[in-house]
C-alpha positions, -999 to +999 in steps of 0.1 A: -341-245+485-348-272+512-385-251+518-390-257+483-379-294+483-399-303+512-432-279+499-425-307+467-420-337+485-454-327+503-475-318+469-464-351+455-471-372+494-506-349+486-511-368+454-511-401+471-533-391+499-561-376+469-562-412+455-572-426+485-591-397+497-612-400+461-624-434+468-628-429+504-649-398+498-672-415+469-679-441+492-689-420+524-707-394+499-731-425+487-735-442+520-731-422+549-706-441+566-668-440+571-656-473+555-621-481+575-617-513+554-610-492+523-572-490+539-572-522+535-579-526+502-552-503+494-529-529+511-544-552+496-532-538+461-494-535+467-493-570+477-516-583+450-494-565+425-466-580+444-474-615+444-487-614+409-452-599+393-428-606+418-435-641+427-458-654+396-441-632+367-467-620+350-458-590+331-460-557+351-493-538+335-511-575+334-502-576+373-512-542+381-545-545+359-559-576+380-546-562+416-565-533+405-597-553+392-591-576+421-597-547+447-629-534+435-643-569+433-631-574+471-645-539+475-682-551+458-676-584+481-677-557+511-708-543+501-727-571+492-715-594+522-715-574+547-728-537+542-759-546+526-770-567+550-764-544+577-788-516+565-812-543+552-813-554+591-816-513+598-782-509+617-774-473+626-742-460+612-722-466+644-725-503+633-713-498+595-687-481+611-675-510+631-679-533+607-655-520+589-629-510+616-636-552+620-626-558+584-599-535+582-581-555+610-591-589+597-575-582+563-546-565+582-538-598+600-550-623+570-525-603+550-498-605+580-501-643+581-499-652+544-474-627+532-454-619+563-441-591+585-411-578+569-409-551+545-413-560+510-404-541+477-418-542+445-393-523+418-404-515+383-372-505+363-401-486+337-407-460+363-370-453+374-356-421+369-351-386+390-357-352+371-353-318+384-387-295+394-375-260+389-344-271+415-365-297+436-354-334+428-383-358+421-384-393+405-406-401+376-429-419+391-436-397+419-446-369+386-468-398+372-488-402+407-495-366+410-503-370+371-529-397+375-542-386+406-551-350+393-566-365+364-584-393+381-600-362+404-614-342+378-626-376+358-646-379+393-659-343+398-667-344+362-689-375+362-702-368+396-713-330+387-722-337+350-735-369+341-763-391+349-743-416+367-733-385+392-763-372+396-777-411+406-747-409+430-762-374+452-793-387+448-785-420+465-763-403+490-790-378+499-819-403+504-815-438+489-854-441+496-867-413+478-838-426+446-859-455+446-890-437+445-877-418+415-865-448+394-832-451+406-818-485+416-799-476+450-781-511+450-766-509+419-751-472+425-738-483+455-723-513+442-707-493+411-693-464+443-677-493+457-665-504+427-646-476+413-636-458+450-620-498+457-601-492+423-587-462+430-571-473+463-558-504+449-539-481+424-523-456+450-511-490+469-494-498+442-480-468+432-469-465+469-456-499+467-439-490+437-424-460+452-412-468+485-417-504+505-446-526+515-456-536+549-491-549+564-494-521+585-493-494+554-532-491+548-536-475+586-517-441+578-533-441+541-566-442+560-558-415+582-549-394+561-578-401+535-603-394+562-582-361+573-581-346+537-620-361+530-631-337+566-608-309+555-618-307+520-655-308+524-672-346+531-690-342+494-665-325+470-639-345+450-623-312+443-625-302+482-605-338+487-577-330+462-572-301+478-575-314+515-549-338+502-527-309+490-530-293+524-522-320+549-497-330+527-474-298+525-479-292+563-470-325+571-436-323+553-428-287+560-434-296+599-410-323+593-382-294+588-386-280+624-402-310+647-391-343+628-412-369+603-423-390+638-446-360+645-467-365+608-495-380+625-500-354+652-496-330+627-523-347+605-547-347+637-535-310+645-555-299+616-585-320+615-588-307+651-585-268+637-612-276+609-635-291+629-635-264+652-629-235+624-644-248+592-663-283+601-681-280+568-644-285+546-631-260+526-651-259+494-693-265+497-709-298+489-720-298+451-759-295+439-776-319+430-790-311+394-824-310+386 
């Protein structure tokens, strides 16, 4: 019974780790660079709903809607600021890359300063509530998480595979030059990725925030594991992501039964280690681009 409660608590730790992992993954699928500040965005989120229901009162989905809205416009403001100009001015991918590991810490510390160090909470009484999983004790809104964030993945493989908008995505991602040439505005794709993949971390923040507690420092173990599902699952496949997500989560809470929850994050290197060296391409193969 404690297997099965910890192979739970792992699938619905999973669901968390697929929201992230989405957005992260749309973004690096369009632009070919690991965006670090998206952790921060997700922090960004939980405090945002915070300060908007906690501290101003508005009413809980009002709050939740603009934190959400809030973090793709920050997540646009990153592109257009600062990404943009970068690849206008023909820096490599090292330097997008440590752009954003720049941001990440700058919100980190901006969010530090203005809302504090110490742990905060934010409580809806809406999503209170523990059921029973076939013996394994969950709360409600840990089933509406993994709800949202299985539907949120197929939305994404959906559009991505299916629709026009997707295939302006892969087309963009594989060369933004030869989009162009075909008609395709590369800008505004981009700008829509980082949109939409901003959204969806702003909404596991808050559902984390929701869930457990809220600290400044919660965006840097989102990130890892976002990247570490994203590399497992395949660097192009939302589907590949959900199920990297499913993966590291399960292993990280099982391990917790024989070495102890400090050891999550070496477990969570452990096997991005073993895929690179086993599988380095991700579990499921990058989808093609339709004619």
């Amino acid at each position: 019974m404690l297997l099965w409660q910890l192979s739970v608590n792992g699938l619905l730790a999973a669901s968390v780790y697929a929201l992230v992992a989405v957005g992260f993954g749309l973004i690096y699928r369009t632009t070919r660079f690991f965006n670090f500040a998206h952790g921060a965005v997700f922090t960004l989120g939980a405090y945002l709903a915070h300060l908007l229901y906690r501290v101003a009162g508005l009413p809980v989905g009002l709050s939740i809607t603009a934190s959400i809205v809030g973090c793709a416009l920050l997540g646009v403001l990153m592109e257009v600021g600062v990404y943009r100009p970068l690849r206008r001015a023909k820096a490599s991918e090292l330097a997008l890359l440590l752009a954003s590991v720049g941001m990440f810490t700058v919100f980190q510390n901006v969010i530090s300063a203005v809302f504090g160090d110490s742990t905060m909470a934010l409580r809806v009484v809406a999503f209170t509530g523990v059921v029973e999983l076939l013996g394994a004790r969950v709360t409600v809104l840990q089933l509406i998480t993994a709800l949202v964030a299985f539907i949120l993945c197929l939305i994404v493989t959906i559009v991505l595979w299916r629709t026009r908008i997707g295939n302006a995505v892969l087309a963009v991602g594989a060369d933004p030059y030869l989009a162009e040439c075909c008609g395709i505005d590369s800008n505004a794709v981009t700008l829509q990725v980082f949109f939409f993949g901003s959204a969806l971390a702003a909404i596991a923040g808050i559902l984390v925030a929701i869930d457990t507690d809220i600290t400044p420092l919660m965006g840097y173990a989102a990130m890892l594991n976002a990247v570490v599902a994203v590399i497992i699952g395949g660097t192009r496949n939302p589907l590949g992501w959900l199920i990297g997500a499913i993966i590291l989560g399960v292993a990280q809470h099982v391990g917790v039964w024989k070495v102890g929850s400090h050891w999550q994050d070496t477990i969570a290197f452990s096997l991005l280690l073993i895929f690179m060296l086993v599988r380095p391409n991700g579990i499921m193969a990058s989808p093609e681009m339709r004619e």
